[in-house]
N, C-alpha and C positions, 0 to 999 in steps of 0.2 A: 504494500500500500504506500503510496506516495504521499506525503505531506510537508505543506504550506509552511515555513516559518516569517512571520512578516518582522523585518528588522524594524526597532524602532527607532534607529541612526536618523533613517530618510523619512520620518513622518514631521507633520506640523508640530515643532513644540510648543507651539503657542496655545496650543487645543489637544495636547497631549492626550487626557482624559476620551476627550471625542473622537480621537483617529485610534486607540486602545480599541475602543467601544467599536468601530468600525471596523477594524480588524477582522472581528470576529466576527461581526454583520455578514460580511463581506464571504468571508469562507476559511479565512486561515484560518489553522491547525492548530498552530504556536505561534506564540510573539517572543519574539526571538529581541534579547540583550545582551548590549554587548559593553562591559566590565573594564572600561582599561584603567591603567593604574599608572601613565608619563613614565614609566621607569621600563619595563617589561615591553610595550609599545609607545611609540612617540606621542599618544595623543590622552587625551583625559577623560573620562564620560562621567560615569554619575556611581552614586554606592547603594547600600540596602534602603534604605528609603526611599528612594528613588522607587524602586520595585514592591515597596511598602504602599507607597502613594497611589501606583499606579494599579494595583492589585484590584482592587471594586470594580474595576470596570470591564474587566472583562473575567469570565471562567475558565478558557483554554489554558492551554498547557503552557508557561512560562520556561521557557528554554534559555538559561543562563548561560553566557558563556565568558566565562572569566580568563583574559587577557593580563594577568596581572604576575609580578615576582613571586610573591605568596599566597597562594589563594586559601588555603584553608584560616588563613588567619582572620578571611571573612564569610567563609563557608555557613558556618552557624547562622549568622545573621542575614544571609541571603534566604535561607532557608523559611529563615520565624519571619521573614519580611514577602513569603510567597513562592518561590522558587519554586517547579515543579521538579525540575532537571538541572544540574549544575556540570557544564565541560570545563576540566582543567586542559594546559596544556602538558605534556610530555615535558617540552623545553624549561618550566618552569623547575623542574626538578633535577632540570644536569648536574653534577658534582662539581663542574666550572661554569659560574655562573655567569650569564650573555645575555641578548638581548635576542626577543625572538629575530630569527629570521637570518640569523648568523650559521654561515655554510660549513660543512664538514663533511667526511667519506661514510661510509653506511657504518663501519668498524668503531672511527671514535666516537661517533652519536650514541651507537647503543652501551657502549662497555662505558661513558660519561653521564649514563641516564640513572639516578639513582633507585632502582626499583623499588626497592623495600619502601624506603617511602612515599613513591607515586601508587603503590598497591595499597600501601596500610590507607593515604588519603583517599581513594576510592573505597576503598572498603566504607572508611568512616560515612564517606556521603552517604551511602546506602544506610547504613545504623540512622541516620540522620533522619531517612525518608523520604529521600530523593532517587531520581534516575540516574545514577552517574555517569558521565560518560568523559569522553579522553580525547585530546585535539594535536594536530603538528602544523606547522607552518610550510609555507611551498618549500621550502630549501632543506628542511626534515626528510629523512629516507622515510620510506612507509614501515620497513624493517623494526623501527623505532616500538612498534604501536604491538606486534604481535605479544611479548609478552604480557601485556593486560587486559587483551580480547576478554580473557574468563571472567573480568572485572565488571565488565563497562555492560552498559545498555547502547549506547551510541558509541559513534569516532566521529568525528568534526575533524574532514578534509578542509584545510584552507586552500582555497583557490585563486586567492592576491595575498600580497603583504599583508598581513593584520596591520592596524591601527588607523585605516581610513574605507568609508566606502566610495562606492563608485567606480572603483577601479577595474580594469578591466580581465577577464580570467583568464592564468595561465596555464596555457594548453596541456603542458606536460605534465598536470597536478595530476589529473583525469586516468592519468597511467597508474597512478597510488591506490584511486578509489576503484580500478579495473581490478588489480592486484588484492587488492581488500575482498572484495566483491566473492572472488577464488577460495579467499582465505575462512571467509564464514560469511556463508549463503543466507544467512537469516537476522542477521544483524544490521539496525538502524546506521543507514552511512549518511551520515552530514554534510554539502557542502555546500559553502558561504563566500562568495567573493564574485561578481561580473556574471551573476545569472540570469538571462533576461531572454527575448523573446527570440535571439541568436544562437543562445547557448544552450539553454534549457536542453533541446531533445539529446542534443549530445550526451551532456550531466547526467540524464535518468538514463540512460540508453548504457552510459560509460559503469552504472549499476551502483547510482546513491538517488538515495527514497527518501531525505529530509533536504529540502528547499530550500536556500535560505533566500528573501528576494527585500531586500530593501526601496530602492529607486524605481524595478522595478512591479509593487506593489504600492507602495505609498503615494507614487508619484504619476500613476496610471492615470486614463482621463476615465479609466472604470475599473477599479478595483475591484468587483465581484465581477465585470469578467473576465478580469485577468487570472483571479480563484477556478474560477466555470473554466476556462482553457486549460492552464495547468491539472487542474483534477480531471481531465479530460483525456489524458494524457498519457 
């Protein structure tokens, strides 16, 4: 089953509450946020309250997705603030710490990934009562991700740079989510970055079933049919 996540990057913030509430109107699945912290990615967004505020207005599924150095240090409180689902990243937990999006061979990303604790923090989301799931950046090998499949409900392919939308998807991400795809047939694959009415068939086709569509969805001149297309699909 394919589903909808409408980023809230690309909605009115001026009418937050209303374009929330229309989300869902509309057809998406999830409302997809996204968590940066200036340190981890260049850019800054919002915290638990944020997602606290925002929470009444709609009932679907809140897909967190935390772009941040540390994330469990706010994990709790995304959680008691609404959260259905919370993605870390992988990168967050390398033993030499960087910034996402920083290149390396498939060899030193994995044996630099500190497991024990990107597993025990998955774990805890779960105890928590959340969906947990696990995310890598375009320049992350997919290799990265296979130790924590037995973890996760989701993986969050990124398909641009983290830290800004709009930008455009890069092609060769699509080879990760094919790869994944092989690797376990039944699991929610994520991908978020330049999916629009170009990309799209490829994306579902390339065998990931969570949407992510900001500009998009928010910025359509008909957001429920741009919903009605994609679920069509």
């Amino acid at each position: 089953m394919n589903l909808l996540s409408a980023s809230v990057l690309a909605c009115d913030f001026s009418r937050l509450g209303e374009q929330i509430a229309m989300a869902e109107r509309c057809g998406s699945d999830y409302i997809h946020l996204d968590v940066m912290d200036g340190h981890f990615v260049p850019n800054l967004t919002f915290g638990p309250m944020f997602v606290e505020a925002v929470r009444p207005y709609a009932k679907i599924f809140f897909d967190v997705h935390m772009m941040v150095t540390d994330p469990m240090d706010l994990a709790e409180a995304f959680v008691k603030a609404g959260a259905d689902g919370i993605t870390i990243h992988a990168e967050s937990f390398r033993k030499t710490p960087v910034a996402a999006g920083t290149p390396g061979n498939v060899a030193s990303y994995v044996e630099d990934i500190d497991y024990d604790r990107l597993i025990a923090a998955l774990c805890r989301l779960r105890e928590m009562g959340v969906h947990p799931g696990c995310s890598i950046s375009p320049l992350t090998p997919v290799e990265v991700i296979r130790p924590v499949l037995p973890y996760v409900d989701m993986v969050l392919i990124m398909t641009v740079q983290p830290g800004y939308g709009g930008q455009k998807l890069i092609p060769e991400t699509l080879d990760k989510v094919r790869t994944l795809r092989e690797w376990a047939p039944d699991l929610n694959i994520e991908v978020d970055g330049g999916i629009n009415n170009s990309t799209l068939a490829e994306t579902l086709a390339a065998g990931a079933n969570v949407i992510v569509m900001g500009t998009g969805f928010f910025r359509a001149e008909d957001p429920a049919e741009a919903a009605r297309v994609f679920h069509a699909m």
